[in-house]
C-alpha positions as CSV (number, residue, x, y, z in Angstrom):
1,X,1.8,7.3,2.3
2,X,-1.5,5.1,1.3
3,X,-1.5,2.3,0.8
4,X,-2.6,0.5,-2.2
5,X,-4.2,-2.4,-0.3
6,X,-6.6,-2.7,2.8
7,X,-7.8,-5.7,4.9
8,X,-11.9,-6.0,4.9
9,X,-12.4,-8.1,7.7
10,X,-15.6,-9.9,8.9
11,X,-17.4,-8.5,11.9
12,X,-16.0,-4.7,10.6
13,X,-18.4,-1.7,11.5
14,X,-20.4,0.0,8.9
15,X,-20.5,3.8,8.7
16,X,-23.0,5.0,5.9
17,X,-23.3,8.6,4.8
18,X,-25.6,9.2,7.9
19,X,-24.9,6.9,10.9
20,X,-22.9,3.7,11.7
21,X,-25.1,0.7,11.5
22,X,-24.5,-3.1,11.1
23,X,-20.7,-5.1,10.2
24,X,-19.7,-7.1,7.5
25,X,-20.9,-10.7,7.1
26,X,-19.7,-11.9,4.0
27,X,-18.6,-10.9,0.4
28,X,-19.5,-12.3,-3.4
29,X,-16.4,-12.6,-5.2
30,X,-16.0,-13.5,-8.4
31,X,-13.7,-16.5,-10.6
32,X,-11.1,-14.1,-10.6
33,X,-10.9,-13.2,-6.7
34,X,-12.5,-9.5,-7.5
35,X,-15.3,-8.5,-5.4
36,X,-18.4,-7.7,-6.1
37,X,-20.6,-7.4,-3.6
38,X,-20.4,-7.1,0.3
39,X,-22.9,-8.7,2.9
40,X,-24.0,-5.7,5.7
41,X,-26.2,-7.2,8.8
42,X,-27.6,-5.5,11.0
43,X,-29.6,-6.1,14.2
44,X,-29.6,-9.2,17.0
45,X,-31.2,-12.4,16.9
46,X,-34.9,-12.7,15.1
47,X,-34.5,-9.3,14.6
48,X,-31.3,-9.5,12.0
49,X,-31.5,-8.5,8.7
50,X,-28.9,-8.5,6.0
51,X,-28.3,-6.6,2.9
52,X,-25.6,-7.4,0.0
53,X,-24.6,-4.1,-1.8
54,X,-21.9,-3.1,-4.6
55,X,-18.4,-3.0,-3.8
56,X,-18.4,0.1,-6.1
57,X,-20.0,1.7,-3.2
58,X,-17.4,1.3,-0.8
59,X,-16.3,4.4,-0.4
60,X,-13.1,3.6,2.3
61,X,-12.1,0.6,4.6
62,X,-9.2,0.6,7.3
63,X,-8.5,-1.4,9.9
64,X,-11.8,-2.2,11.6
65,X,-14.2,-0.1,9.6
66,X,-15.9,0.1,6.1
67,X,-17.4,3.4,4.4
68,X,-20.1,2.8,2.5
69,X,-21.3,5.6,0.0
70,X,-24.9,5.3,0.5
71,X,-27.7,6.2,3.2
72,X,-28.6,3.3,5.5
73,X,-32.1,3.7,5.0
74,X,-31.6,3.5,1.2
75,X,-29.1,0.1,1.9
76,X,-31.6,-1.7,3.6
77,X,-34.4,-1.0,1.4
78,X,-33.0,-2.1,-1.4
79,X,-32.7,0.7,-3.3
80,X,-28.6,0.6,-3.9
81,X,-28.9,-2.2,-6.5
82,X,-25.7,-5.0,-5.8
83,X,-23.9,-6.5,-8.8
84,X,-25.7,-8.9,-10.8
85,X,-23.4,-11.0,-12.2
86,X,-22.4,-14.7,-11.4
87,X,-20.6,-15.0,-8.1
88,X,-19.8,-16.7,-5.1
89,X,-20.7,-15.7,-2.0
90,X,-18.1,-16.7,0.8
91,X,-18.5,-15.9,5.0
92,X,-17.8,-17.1,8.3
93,X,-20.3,-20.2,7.7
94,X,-18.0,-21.0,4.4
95,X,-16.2,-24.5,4.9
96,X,-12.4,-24.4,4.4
97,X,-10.5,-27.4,3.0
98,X,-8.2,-27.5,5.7
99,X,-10.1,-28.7,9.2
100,X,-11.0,-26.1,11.9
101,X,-10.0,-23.3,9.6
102,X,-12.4,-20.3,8.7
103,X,-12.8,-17.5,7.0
104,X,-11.5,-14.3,8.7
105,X,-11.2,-11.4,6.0
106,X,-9.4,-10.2,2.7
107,X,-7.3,-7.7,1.3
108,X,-8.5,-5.7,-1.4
109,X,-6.8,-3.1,-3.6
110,X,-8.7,0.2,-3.2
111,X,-8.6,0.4,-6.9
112,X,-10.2,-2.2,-9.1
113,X,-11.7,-4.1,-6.1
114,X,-9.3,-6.7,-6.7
115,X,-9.0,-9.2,-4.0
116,X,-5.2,-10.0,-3.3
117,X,-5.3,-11.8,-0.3
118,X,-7.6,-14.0,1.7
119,X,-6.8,-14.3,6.0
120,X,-8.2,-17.8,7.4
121,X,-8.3,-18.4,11.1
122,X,-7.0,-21.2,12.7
123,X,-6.7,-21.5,16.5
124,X,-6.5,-17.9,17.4
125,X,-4.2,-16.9,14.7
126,X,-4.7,-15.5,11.7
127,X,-2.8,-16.8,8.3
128,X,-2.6,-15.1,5.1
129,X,-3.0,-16.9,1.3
130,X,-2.4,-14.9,-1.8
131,X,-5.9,-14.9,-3.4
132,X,-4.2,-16.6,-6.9
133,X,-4.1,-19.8,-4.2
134,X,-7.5,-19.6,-3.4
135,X,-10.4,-20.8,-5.2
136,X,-14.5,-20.9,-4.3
137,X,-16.3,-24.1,-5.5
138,X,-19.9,-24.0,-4.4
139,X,-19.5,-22.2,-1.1
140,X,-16.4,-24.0,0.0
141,X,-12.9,-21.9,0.1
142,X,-10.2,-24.7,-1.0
143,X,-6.7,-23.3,0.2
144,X,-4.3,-24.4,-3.0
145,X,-1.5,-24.3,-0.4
146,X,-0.4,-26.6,2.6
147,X,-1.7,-24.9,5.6
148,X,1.2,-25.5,7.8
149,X,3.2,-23.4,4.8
150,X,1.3,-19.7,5.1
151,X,2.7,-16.7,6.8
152,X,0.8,-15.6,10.0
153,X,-0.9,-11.8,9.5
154,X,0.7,-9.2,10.7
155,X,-1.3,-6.0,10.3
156,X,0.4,-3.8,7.9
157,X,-0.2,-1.2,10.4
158,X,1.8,-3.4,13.4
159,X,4.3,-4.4,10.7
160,X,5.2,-0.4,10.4
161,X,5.7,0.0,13.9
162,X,8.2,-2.6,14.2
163,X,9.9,-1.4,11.1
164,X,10.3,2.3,13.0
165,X,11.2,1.2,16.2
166,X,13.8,-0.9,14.4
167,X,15.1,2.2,12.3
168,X,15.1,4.7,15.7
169,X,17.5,1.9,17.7
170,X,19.7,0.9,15.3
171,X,23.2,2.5,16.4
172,X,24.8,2.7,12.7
173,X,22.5,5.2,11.5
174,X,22.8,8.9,12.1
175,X,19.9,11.0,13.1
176,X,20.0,12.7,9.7
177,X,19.8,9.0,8.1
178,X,16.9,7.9,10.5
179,X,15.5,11.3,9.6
180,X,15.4,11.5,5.9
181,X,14.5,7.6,5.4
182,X,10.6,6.6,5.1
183,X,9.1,2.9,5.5
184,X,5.7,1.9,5.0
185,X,3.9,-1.4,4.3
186,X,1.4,-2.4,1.9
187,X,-0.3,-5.7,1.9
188,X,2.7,-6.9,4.0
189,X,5.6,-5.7,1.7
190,X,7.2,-3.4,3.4
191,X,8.3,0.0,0.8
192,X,11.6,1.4,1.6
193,X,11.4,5.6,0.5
194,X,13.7,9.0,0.9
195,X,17.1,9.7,1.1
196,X,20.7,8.0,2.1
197,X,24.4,9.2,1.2
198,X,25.9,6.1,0.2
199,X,24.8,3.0,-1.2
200,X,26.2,1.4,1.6
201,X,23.2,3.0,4.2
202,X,20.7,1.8,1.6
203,X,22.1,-2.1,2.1
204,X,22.3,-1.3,5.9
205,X,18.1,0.1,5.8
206,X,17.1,-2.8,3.9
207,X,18.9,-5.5,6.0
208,X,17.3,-3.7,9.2
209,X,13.6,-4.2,7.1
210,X,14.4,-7.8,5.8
211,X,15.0,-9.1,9.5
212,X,11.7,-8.2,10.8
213,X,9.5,-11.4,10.7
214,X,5.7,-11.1,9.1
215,X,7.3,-9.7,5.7
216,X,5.7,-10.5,2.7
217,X,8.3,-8.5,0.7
218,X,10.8,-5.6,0.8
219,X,10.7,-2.9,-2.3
220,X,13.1,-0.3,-2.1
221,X,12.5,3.1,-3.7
222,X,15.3,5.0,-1.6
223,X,17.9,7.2,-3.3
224,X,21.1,7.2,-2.9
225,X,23.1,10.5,-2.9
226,X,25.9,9.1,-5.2
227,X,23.3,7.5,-7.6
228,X,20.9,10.5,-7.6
229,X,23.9,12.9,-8.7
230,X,24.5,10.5,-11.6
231,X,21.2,10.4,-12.3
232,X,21.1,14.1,-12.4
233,X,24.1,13.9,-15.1
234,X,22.0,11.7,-17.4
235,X,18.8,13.4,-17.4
236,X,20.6,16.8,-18.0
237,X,22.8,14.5,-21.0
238,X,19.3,13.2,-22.4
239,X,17.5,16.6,-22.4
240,X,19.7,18.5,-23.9
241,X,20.6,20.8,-21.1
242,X,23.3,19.8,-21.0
243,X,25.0,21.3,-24.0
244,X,23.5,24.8,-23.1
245,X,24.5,25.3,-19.4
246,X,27.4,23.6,-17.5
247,X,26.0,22.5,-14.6
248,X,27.0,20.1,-12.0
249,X,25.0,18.8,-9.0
250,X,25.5,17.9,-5.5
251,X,23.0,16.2,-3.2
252,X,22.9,16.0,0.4
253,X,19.6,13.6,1.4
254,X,17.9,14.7,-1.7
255,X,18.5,18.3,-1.2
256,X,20.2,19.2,-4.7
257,X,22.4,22.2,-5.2
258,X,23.4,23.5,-8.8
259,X,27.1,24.6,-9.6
260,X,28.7,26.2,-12.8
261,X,27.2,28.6,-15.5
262,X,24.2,29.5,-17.2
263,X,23.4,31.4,-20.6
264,X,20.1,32.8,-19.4
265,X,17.4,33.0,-16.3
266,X,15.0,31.1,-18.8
267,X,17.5,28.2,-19.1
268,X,18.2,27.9,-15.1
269,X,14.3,27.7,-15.0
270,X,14.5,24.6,-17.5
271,X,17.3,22.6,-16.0
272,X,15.9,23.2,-12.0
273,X,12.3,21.9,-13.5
274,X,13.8,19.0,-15.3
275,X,16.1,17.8,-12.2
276,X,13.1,18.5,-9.5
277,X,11.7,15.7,-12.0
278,X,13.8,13.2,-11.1
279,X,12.5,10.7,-8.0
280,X,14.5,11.3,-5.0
281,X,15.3,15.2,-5.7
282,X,13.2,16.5,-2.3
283,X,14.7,20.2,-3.4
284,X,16.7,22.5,-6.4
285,X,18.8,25.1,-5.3
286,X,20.3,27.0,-8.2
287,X,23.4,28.7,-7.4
288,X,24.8,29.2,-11.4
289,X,26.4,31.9,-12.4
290,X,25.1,34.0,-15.6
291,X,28.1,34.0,-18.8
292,X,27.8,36.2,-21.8
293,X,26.6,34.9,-24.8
């Protein structure tokens, strides 16, 4: 699944639309923690020089890597215009309120450019401060929290792994659970998906996720066979449909199968598009029998 936020960290490699050159150095943000503009550097020494472009021209950023829709050539001769607007640049050089701290990176929402965290080193580690607890005077980041009080970083992508390997050795599950049950995490909330049979599973896949340390967060989204047969019941209810056919469903992991009777071909169409509608129906299998009008 992807994921709504990635981490921009300093030092990343630049790939532009013909070669990798330079890393990030620094961002402009602005009063509300989006950003604006990136820093790209690029050679050693005397021989550095440094660009700040758009973030509308990031293209993609994962891990340790950053896209950037543009030619290099074009970046560094200033012909890909950055944002001119107010802002605040921040880096590595940046002073943190809270001694021997620095700047290490920040999680953006692909969409909207929207910072939501910022990461600040301290002694090897990395920490994480929701951006809404962050704020830029001058050039100086001022952490509106206690340092002692924020979460180490976990990548999102380490935070998965755990999360699976967790899942694959837990001895309550079935295969067909472990199977039909998805976890990802985004900006460190880990996002429960798929299929159970009872509710009880559900509890049992959630209490697996909250128990793994560096968790922001746990959503669930997964269905429950029970609950997704009821919810079948009140969509057909609301519609309509269910007036005109007598239908009734059963799910195993999603995969729905249709009992009873239908007036016409045209209304089995109708009620198998309105149920494949409903989040956690993975597939409609019709099995209604035709009655005379």
């Amino acid at each position: 699944m992807a994921r709504e936020t990635d981490l921009i960290e300093l030092g990343d490699n630049v790939r532009f639309q013909d070669r990798w050159q330079g890393y990030i150095s620094g961002f402009d943000v602005s009063d509300e923690m989006e950003l604006l503009n990136v820093v790209v550097t690029s050679g050693i020494l005397f021989f550095k020089q440094s660009v700040r472009l758009p973030a509308t021209a990031l293209k993609d950023w994962s891990n340790d890597w950053v896209d950037i829709d543009a030619n290099s050539f074009a970046a560094f001769g200033r012909e890909v215009p950055p944002v001119a607007v107010p802002s605040k640049p921040i880096s590595g050089d940046s002073p943190v309120s809270h001694p021997g701290a620095r700047l290490s990176g920040i999680l953006v929402k692909q969409q909207g450019r929207l910072i939501t965290e910022v990461l600040i080193s301290r002694g090897g580690k990395r920490y994480r401060i929701a951006a809404s607890d962050v704020r830029v005077e001058g050039n100086t980041i001022t952490l509106g929290r206690h340092f002692e009080a924020l979460p180490v970083y976990h990548g999102d992508s380490q935070l998965e792994g755990k999360l699976h390997d967790a899942i694959a050795d837990d001895d309550y599950l079935t295969t067909d659970d472990k199977r039909s049950v998805s976890v990802y995490v985004d900006g460190g909330v880990a996002v429960i998906g798929g299929n159970v049979r009872v509710g009880e599973t559900r509890d049992h896949v959630r209490a697996i996720i909250e128990g793994t340390p560096g968790l922001l967060g746990v959503r669930d989204e997964s269905v429950d066979d029970i609950s997704l047969e009821q919810a079948i019941g009140m969509a057909l209810n609301k519609s309509g449909l269910q007036r005109r056919a007598d239908v009734f469903a059963r799910s195993n992991l999603g995969h729905v199968t249709l009992y009873g009777t239908s007036r016409s071909d045209e209304l089995t169409g109708d009620v198998t598009r309105e149920i494949a509608r409903i989040h956690g129906v993975r597939e409609v299998t019709s099995r209604l029998e035709p009655v005379a009008v």
